[in-house]
C-alpha positions as CSV (number, residue, x, y, z in Angstrom):
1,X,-60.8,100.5,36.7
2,X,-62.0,102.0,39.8
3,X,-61.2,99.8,42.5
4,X,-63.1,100.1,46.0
5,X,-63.2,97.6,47.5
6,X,-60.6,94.4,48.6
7,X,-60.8,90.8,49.0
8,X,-58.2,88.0,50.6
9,X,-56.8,85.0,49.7
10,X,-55.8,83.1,52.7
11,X,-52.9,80.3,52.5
12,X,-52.5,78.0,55.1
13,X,-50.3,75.1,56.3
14,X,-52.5,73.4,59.0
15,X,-50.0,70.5,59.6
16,X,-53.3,68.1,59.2
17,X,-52.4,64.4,57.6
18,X,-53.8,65.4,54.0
19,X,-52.0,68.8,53.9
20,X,-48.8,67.2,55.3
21,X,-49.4,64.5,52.3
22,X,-50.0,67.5,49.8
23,X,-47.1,69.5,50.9
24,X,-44.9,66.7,50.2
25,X,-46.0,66.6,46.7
26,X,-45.8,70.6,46.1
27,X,-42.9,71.2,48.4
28,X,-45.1,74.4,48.7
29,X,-45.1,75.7,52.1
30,X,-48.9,76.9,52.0
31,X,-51.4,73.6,50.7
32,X,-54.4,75.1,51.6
33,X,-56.4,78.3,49.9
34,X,-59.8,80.4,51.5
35,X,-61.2,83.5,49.7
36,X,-62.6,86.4,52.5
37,X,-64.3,89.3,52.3
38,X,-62.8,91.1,55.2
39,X,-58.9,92.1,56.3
40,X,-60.4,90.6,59.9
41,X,-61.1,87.3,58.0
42,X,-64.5,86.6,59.9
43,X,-66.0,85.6,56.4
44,X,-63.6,83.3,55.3
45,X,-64.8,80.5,52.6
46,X,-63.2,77.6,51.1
47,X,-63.9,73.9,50.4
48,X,-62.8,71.4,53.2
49,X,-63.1,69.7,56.1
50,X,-66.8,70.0,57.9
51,X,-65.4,68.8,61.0
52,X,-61.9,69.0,62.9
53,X,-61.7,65.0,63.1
54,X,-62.5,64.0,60.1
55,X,-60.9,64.8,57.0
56,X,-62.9,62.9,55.0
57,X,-66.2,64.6,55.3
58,X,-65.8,67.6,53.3
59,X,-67.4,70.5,51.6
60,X,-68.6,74.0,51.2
61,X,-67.5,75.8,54.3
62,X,-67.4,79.2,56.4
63,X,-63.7,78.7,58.2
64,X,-63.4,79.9,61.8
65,X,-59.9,80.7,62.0
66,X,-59.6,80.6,65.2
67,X,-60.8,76.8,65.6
68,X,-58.6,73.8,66.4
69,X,-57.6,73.1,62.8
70,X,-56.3,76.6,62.0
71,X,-54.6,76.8,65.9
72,X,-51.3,76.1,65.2
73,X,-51.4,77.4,61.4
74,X,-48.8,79.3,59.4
75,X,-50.5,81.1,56.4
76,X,-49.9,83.9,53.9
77,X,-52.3,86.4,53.2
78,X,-52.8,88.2,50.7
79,X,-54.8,91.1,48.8
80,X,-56.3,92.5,46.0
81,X,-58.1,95.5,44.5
82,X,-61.2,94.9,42.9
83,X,-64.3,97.0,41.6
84,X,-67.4,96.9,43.7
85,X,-69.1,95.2,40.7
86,X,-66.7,92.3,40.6
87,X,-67.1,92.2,44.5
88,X,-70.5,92.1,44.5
89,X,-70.3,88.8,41.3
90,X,-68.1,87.0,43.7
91,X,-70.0,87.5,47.1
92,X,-73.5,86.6,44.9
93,X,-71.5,83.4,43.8
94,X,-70.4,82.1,47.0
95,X,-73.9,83.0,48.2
96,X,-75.5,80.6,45.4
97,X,-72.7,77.4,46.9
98,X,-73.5,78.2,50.3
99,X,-78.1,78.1,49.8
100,X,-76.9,74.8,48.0
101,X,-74.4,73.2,50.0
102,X,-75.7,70.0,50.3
103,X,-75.4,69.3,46.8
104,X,-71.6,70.2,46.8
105,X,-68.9,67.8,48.4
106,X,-64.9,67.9,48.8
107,X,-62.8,66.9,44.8
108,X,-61.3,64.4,46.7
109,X,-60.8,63.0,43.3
110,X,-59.3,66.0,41.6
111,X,-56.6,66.4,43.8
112,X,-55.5,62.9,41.5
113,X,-56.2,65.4,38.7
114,X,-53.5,67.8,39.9
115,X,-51.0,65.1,41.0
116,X,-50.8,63.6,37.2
117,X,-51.7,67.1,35.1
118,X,-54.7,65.5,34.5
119,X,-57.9,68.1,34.8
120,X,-60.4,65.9,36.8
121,X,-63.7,68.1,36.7
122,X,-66.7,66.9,38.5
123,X,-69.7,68.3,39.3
124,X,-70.2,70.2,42.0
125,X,-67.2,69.3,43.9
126,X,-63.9,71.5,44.1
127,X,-60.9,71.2,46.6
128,X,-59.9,74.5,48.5
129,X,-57.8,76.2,45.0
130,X,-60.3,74.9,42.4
131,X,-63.1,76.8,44.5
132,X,-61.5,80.1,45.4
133,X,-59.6,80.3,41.5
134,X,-63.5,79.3,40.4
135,X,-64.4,82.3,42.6
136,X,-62.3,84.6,41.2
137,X,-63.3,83.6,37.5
138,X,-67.1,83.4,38.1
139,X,-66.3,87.2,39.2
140,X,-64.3,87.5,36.1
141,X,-61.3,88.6,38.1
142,X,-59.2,86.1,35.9
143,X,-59.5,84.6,32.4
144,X,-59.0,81.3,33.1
145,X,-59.8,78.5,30.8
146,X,-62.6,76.6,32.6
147,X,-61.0,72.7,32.3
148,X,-57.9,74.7,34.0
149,X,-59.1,74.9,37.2
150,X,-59.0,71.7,38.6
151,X,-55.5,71.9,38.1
152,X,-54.6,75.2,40.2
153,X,-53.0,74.5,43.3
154,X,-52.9,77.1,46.2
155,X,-49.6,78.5,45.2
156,X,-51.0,79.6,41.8
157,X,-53.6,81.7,43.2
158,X,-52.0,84.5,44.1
159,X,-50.3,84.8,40.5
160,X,-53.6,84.9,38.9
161,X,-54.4,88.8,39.2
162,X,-52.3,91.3,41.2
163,X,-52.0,89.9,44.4
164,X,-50.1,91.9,47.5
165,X,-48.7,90.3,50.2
166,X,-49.9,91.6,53.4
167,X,-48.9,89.7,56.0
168,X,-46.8,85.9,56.4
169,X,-46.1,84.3,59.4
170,X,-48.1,82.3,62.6
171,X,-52.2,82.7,61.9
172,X,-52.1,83.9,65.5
173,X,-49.6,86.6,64.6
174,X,-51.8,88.1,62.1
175,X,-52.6,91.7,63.0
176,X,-56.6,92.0,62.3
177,X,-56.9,95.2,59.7
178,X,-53.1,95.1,59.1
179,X,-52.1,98.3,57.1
180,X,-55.8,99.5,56.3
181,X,-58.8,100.2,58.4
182,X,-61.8,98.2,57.8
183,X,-64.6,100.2,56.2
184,X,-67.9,98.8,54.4
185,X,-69.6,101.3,53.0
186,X,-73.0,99.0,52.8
187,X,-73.9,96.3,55.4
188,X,-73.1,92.5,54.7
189,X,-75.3,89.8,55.5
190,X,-73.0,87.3,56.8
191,X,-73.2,83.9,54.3
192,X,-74.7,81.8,56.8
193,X,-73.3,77.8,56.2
């Protein structure tokens, strides 16, 4: 397999109410998941909040890691090798969610699913690990078995595929293009959200 290009998976711990209430159930240190494109995590996706007040409205969303929610955040990221065909399924997937975003919402349901080993599959809605592990199928990265995913919590991402640990620590701490520098060798149009 000739690998060229790379893509992140970003695990956070946000210290909001509902990860706090998830991480009591996973005892996980990390309870939320984002895919990006870039080792300087400007395109960072994910399924979650739309605004810092209110948990409840949720949804397809571009993450600014540098806003209010993610201040404070201690995360693990983490990357992998893929082919420039398997980069270019995922980014034309995430493109599809984000022209269509307002028929997607937040699983708040599924994360019952998950809590009783119960797959919960609705459509169009994920929470944050059904969407990046659906991601990473839909790119055929992993061989997952579809009913699965509703039941993959952000800890089980990164044992999917052959995930490296780059960095762990504060969000703040992270040092943009740790170990690698950034080169795209074609231009990316931003997913606008």
């Amino acid at each position: 397999m000739i690998t060229d290009k790379k893509i992140y998976i970003l695990l956070t711990d946000t210290e909001t109410l509902l990860t706090r209430l998830i991480k009591f159930y996973t005892k996980k240190p990390y309870n939320h998941a984002s895919i990006a494109f870039d080792a300087e995590l400007i395109e960072v996706y994910s399924f979650g909040r739309k605004t810092a007040k209110n948990p409840l409205i949720g949804g397809f969303v571009r993450e600014d890691i540098h806003s209010v929610i993610f201040r404070q955040a201690d995360c693990a990221i983490y990357s992998l090798n893929i082919t420039n065909d398997e980069f270019q399924k995922m980014y034309q997937y995430i493109q599809e969610i984000a022209s269509n975003r307002e028929k997607y919402r937040y699983n708040f349901i599924g994360l019952f699913g998950v809590l009783f080993k119960k797959p919960i599959k609705r459509k169009n809605a994920f929470f944050c690990s059904q969407f990046v592990a659906s991601v990473l199928k839909e790119s055929k990265i992993i061989d997952y078995a579809e009913e699965d995913l509703s039941l993959v919590k952000p800890s089980d991402l990164t044992h999917l595929a052959n995930f490296e640990l780059l960095f762990e620590g504060g969000l703040n701490d992270y040092p943009r293009g740790i170990n690698e520098k950034i080169h795209v060798p074609y231009q990316l149009v931003p997913i606008e959200i």
